[in-house]
N, C-alpha and C positions, 0 to 999 in steps of 0.2 A: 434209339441209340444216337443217330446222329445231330435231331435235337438237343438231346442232353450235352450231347460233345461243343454243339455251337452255341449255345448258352456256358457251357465252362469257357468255352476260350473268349465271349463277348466279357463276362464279367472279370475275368484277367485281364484282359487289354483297359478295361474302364477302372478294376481299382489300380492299375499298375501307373494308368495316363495321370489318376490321382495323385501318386504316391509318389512320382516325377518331382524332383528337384534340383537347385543347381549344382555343381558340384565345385571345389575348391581347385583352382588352379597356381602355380608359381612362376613368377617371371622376372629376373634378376632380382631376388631377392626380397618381391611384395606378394602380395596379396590377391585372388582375383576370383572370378566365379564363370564356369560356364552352362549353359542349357542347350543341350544337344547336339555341343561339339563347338554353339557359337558365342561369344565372348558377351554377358549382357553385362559383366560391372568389371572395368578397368584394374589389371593388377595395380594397384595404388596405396593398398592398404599395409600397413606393417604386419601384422598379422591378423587370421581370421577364424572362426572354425567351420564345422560343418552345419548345414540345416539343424535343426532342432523344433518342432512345434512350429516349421511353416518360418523359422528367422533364424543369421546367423550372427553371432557377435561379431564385431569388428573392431581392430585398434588403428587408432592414428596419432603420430605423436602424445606418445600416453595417455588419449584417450580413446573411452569405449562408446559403442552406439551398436544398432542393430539396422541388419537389412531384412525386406521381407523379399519370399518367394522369385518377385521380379527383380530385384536387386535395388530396390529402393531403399533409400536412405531413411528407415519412418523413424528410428527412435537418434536423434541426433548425438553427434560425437560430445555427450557431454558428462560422462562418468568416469573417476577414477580408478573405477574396477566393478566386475561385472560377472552377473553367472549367466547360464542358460535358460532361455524357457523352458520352464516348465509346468505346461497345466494351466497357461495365460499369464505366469507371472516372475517376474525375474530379481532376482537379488541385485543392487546396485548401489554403488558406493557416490556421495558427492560432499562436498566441504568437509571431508574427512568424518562422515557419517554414513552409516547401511540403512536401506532402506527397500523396498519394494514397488516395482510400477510394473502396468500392465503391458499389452502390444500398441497400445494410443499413447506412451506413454506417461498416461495419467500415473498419479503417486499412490498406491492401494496400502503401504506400509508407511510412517511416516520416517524420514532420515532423526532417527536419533541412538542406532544402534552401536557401538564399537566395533561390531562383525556380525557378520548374518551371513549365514548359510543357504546353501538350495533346501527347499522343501521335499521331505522323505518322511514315507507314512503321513503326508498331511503335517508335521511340524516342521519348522525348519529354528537349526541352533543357533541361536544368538547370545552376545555378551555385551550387558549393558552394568557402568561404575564395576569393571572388575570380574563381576559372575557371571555365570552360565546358566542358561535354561532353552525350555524349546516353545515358541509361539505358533500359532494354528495362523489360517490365511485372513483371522478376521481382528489381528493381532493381540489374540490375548495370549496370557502364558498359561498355558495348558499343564504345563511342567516350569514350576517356579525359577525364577531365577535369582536361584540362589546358590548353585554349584561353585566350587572353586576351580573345576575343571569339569569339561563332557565329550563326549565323540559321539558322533551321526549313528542315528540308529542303524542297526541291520538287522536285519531275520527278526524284529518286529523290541529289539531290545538294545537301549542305549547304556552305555557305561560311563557312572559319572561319580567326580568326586567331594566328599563333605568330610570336614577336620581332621585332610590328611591322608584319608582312606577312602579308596573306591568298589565300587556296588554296581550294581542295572538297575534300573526302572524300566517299566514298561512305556506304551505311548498314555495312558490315565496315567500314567508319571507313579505307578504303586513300586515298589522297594521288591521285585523278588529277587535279587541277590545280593544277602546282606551285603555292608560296607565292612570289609574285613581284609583290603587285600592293597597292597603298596602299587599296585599298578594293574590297569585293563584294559584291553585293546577290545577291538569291534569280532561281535559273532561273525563267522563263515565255514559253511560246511558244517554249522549246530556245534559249533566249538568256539571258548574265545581264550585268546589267550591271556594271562593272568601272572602276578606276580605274588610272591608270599614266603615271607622268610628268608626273604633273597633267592630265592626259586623260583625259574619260570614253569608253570604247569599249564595242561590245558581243559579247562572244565566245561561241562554240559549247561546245558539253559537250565537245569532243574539245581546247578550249583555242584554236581557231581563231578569227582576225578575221573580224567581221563584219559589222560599221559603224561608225561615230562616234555618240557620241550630238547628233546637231542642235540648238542651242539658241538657241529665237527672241527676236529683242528685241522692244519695242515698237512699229519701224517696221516689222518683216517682220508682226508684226498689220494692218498698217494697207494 
């Protein structure tokens, strides 16, 4: 028993030492990072987020870069706009094109996208001359891009639209829910919400009704 008990609390302490990182601090209005109470990167930055996959983004005079773990500067202040890592690889914007690089900053996506998204289920949404589609991380389009409109997949199913009318595809990009509906938001909770006849309802992944959406006035508040 007691072995067992000092072996659960070594392997805590060791993935917990792992799992350690900096944390976000503010100081008249910038930016800053500490590790264990001690100051390792200067609040200097306009703003920043939290860790993510071991980096955090950083802005400086409208531009973005990333720091890693010890608060190094690795991926330099040189993007317009930027996502998170995820998975080793991050969305970034430069000469007013989306593109993908890794943690060495090397380029893994080439800048030639209009917008790009984070990768979700393995595609991430892009719009390139106008349309929409979703590319895999070895940039092919998985799912054409040819939408006039899409939103980020969720619960394993994106909502997208063609001449007007919007539908789902899966991530094989297959059509299960026909295109039959003036407006579609993202699944949650196995519901998405939907538009149709100028009704908002809210239907099942299999395309089935399964409420209205209710919408309060002011006297139903009161």
């Amino acid at each position: 028993m007691k072995k067992a008990l000092l072996f659960f609390m070594l392997a805590f302490l060791f993935v917990n030492g792992f799992a350690q990182q900096p944390e976000r601090f503010y100081l008249n209005g910038k930016v800053g990072y500490k590790m264990n109470g001690n100051v390792i990167v200067a609040a200097a930055y306009d703003a920043g987020s939290e860790f993510s996959d071991g980096f955090a983004l950083v802005v400086s005079n409208g531009k973005r870069g990333f720091l890693d773990a010890q608060g190094k500067l690795v991926v330099p202040l040189d993007y317009e706009d930027a996502g998170l890592f995820k998975n080793g690889l991050a969305r970034v914007k430069k000469n007013g094109k989306y593109g993908f690089i890794n943690v060495t900053n090397e380029t893994v996506i080439p800048f030639r996208y209009d917008y790009a998204d984070d990768f979700i289920s393995e595609l991430a949404r892009v719009q390139l001359n106008g349309k929409w589609g979703f590319i895999n991380t070895k940039d092919v389009a998985l799912i054409p891009v040819v939408y006039e409109n899409a939103n980020n997949f969720s619960e394993g199913l994106a909502s997208v639209c063609s001449n007007g009318k919007w539908g789902f595809v899966d991530v094989q990009g297959k059509t299960c829910i026909p295109f039959e509906y003036e407006r579609a938001f993202s699944f949650y909770n196995k519901m998405a919400k939907v538009m149709k006849d100028g009704k908002s309802i809210y239907i099942s992944r299999t395309n089935a009704f399964v409420k209205e959406e209710v919408i309060r006035t002011e006297h139903d508040r009161d």
